[in-house]
C-alpha positions as a Markdown table, in Angstrom:
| # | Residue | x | y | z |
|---|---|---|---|---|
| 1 | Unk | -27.6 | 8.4 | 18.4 |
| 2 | Unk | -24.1 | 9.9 | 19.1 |
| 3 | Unk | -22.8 | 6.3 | 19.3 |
| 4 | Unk | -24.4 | 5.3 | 15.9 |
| 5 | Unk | -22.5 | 8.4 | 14.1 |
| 6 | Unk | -18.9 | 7.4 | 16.3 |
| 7 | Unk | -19.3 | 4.3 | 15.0 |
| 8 | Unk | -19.9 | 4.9 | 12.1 |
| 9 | Unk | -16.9 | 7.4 | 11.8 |
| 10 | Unk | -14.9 | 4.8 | 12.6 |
| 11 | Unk | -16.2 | 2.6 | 10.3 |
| 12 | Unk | -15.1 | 5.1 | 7.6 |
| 13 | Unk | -11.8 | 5.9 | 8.9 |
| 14 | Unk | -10.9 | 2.1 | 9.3 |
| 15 | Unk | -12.3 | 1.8 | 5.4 |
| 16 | Unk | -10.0 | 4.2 | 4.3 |
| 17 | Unk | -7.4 | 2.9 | 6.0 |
| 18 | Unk | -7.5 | -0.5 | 4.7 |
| 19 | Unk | -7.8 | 0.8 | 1.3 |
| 20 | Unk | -5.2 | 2.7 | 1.6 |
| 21 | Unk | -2.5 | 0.0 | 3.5 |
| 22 | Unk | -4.2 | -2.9 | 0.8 |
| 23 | Unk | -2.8 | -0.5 | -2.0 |
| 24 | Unk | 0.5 | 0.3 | -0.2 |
| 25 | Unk | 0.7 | -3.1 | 1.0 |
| 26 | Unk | 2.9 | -4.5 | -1.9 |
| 27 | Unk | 1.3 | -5.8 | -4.9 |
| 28 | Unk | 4.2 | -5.3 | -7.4 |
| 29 | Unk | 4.3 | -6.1 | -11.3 |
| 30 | Unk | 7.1 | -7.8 | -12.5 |
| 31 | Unk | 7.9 | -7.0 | -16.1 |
| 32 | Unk | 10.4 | -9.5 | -18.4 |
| 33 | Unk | 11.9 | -7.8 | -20.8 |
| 34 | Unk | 15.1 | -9.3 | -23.0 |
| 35 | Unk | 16.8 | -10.1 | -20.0 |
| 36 | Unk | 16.1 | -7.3 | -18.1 |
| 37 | Unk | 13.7 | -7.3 | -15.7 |
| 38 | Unk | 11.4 | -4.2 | -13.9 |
| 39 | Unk | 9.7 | -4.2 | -10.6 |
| 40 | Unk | 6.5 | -1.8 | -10.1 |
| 41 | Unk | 3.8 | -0.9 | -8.0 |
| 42 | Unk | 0.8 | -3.1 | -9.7 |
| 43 | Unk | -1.4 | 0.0 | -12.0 |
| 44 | Unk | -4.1 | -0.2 | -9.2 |
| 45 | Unk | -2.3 | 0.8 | -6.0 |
| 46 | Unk | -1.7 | 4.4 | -6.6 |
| 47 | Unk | -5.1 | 4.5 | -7.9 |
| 48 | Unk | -7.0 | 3.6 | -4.6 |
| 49 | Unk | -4.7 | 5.6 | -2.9 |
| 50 | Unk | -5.6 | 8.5 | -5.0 |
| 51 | Unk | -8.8 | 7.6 | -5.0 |
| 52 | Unk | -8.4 | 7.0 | -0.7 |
| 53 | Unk | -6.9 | 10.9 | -0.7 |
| 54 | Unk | -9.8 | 12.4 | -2.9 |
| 55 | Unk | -12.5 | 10.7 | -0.4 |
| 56 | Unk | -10.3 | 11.5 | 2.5 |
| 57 | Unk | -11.0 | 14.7 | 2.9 |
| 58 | Unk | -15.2 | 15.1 | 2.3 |
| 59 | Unk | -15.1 | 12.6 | 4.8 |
| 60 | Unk | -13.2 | 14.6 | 7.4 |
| 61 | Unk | -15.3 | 17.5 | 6.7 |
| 62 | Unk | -18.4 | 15.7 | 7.7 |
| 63 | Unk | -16.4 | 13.3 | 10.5 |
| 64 | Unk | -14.8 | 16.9 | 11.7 |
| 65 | Unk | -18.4 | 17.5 | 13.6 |
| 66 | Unk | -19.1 | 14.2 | 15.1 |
| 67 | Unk | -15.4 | 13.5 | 15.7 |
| 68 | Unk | -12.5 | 16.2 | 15.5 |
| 69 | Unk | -9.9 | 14.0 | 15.8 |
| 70 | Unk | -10.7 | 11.3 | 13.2 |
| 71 | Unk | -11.9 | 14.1 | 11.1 |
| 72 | Unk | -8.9 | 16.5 | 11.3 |
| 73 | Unk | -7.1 | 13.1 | 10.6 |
| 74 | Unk | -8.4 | 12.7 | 7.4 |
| 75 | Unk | -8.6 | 16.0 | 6.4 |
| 76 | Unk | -4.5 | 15.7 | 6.9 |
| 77 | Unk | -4.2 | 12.6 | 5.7 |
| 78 | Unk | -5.8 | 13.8 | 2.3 |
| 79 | Unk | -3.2 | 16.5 | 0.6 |
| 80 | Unk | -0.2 | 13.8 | 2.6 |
| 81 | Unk | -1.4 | 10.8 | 0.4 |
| 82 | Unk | -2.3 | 13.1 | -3.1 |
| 83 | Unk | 1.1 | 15.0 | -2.7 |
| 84 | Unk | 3.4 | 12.0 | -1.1 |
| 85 | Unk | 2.1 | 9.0 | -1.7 |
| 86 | Unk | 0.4 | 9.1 | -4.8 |
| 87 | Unk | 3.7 | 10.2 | -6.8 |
| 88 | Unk | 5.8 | 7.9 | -4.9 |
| 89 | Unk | 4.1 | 4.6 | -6.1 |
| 90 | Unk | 4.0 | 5.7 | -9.9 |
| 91 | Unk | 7.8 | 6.6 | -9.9 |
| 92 | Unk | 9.0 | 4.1 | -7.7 |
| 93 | Unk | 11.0 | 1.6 | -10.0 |
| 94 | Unk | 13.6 | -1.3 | -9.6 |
| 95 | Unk | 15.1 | -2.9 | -12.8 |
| 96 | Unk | 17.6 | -5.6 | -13.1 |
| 97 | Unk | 19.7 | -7.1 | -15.1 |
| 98 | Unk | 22.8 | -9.3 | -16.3 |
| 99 | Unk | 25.0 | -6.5 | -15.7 |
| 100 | Unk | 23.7 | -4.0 | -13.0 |
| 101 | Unk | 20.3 | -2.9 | -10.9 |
| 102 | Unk | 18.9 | 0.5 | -10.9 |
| 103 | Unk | 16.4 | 1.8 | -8.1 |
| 104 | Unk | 14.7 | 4.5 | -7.1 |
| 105 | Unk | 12.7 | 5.2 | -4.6 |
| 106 | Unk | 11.1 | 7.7 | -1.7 |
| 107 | Unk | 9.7 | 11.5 | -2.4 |
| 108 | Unk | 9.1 | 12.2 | -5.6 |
| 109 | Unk | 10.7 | 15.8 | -4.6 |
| 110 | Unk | 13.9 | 14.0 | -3.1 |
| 111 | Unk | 14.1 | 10.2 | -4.2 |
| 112 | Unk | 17.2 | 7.9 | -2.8 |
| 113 | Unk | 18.3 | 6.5 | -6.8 |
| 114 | Unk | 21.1 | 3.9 | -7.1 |
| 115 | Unk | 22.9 | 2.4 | -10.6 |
| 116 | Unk | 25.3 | -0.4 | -9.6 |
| 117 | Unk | 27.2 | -2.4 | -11.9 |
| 118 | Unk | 27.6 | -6.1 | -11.1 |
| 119 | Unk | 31.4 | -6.2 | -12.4 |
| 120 | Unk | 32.2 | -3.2 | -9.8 |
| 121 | Unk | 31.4 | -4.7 | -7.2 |
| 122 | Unk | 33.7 | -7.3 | -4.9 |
| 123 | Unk | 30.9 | -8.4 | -2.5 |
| 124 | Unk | 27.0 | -7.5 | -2.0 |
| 125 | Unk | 25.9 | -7.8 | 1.8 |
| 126 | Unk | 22.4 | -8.7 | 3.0 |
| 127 | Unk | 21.6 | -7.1 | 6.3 |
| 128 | Unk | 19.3 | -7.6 | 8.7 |
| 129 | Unk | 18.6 | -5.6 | 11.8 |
| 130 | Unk | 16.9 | -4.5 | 14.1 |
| 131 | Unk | 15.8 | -0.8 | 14.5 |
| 132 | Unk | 13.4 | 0.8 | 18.0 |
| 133 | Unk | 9.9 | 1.9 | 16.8 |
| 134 | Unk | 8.8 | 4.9 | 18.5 |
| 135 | Unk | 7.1 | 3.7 | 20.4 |
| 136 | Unk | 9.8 | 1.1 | 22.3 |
| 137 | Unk | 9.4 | -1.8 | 20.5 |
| 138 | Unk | 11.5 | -3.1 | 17.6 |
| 139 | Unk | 10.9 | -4.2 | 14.3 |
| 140 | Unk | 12.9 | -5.9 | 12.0 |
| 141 | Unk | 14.8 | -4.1 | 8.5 |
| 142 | Unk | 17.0 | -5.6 | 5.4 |
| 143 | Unk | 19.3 | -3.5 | 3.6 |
| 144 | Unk | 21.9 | -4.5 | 0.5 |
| 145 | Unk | 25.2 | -3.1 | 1.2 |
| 146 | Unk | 26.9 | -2.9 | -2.2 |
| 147 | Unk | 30.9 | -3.0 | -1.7 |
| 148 | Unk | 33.3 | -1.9 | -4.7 |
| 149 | Unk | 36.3 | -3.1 | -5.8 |
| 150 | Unk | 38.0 | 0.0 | -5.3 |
| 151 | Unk | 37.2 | -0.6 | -1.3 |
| 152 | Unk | 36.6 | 3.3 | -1.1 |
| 153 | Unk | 32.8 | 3.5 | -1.9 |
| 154 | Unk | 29.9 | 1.4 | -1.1 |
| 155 | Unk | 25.7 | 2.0 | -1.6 |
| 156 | Unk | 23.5 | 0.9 | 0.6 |
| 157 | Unk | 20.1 | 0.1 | -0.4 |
| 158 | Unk | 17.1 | 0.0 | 1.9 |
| 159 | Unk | 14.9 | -3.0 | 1.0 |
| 160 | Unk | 11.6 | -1.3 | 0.7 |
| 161 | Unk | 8.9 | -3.2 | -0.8 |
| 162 | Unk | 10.2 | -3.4 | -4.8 |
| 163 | Unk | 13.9 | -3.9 | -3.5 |
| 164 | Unk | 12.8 | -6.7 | -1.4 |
| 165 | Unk | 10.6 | -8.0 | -4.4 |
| 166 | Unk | 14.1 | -7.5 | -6.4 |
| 167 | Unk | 16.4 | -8.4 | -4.2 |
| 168 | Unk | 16.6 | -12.2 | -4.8 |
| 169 | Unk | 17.1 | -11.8 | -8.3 |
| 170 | Unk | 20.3 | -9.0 | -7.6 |
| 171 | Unk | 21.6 | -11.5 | -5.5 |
| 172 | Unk | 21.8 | -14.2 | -8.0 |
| 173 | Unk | 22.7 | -12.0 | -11.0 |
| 174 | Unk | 25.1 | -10.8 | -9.0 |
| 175 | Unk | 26.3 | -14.3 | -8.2 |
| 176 | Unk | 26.6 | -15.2 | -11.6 |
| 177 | Unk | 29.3 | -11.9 | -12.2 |
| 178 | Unk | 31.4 | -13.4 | -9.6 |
| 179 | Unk | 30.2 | -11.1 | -6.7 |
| 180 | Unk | 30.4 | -12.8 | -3.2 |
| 181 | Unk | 27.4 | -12.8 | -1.6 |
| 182 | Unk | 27.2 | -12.6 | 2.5 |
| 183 | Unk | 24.0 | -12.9 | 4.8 |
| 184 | Unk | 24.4 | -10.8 | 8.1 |
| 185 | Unk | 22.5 | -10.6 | 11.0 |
| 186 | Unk | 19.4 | -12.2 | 12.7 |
């Protein structure tokens, strides 16, 4: 009997969890407008993760008794994906255009935001690299290093999941202002 409710636990941990890495997983919403165009987080994934975060934490109530770690688990993982996540995928926004991209992107509380115009810049930079997990292994990142004319300032721009969706259309609007473009890395 003990084994039928640890399973079953687990069974509703590994539920949430999927729910919750299918929404966050990527499904963005491209928007055409004039010739601009906006990538988004699709109107269902903060939704389910919402949802994941309202469920989350019943469920580590009950879990808590059978299994404190999987339910103490959830009942963190609850207020982290309400408070953090949930705000993160309604705000987080990249739109591009003939003359510039705009981004923004992380905590709702303390976002990284970036508005770079095509004709300041004398060379965009796509980086890849290689960055130690913590636990020893590595995995692999992009970012967009953004280099002015004026040679004194650059942005750097992470290539989350909507920059990455964006980033082949930068790189070509970019192209077309006259902006070299330069692969680096692996």
């Amino acid at each position: 009997m003990h084994t039928h409710n640890t399973t079953r636990g687990r069974l509703a941990a590994v539920s949430i969890a999927t729910g919750i890495l299918l929404g966050a997983g990527g499904c963005v919403d491209t928007t055409v407008s004039g010739d601009a165009t906006t990538y988004d987080y699709s109107w269902w994934v903060p939704l389910v993760t919402l949802v994941s975060s309202l469920v989350a934490f019943p469920i580590g109530l009950v879990m808590r008794k059978r299994s404190g770690r999987i339910g103490g688990g959830l009942m963190v993982m609850s207020p982290v994906l309400a408070f953090l996540v949930f705000p993160m995928l309604l705000l987080d926004k990249v739109k591009v255009d003939a003359q510039h991209f705009e981004d923004r992107y992380g905590f709702w509380f303390a976002p990284s935001r970036h508005n770079v115009r095509f004709d300041d810049l004398k060379e965009i930079r796509l980086v890849t690299y290689q960055q130690r997990t913590r636990r020893g292994g590595r995995t692999t990142k992009q970012k967009l290093v953004c280099i002015h004319k004026d040679a004194g300032t650059q942005d750097t721009v992470q290539l989350g999941t909507l920059v990455k969706e964006a980033a082949p259309e930068i790189l070509r609007r970019a192209g077309e202002r006259g902006v070299t473009i330069t692969e680096e890395g692996q």
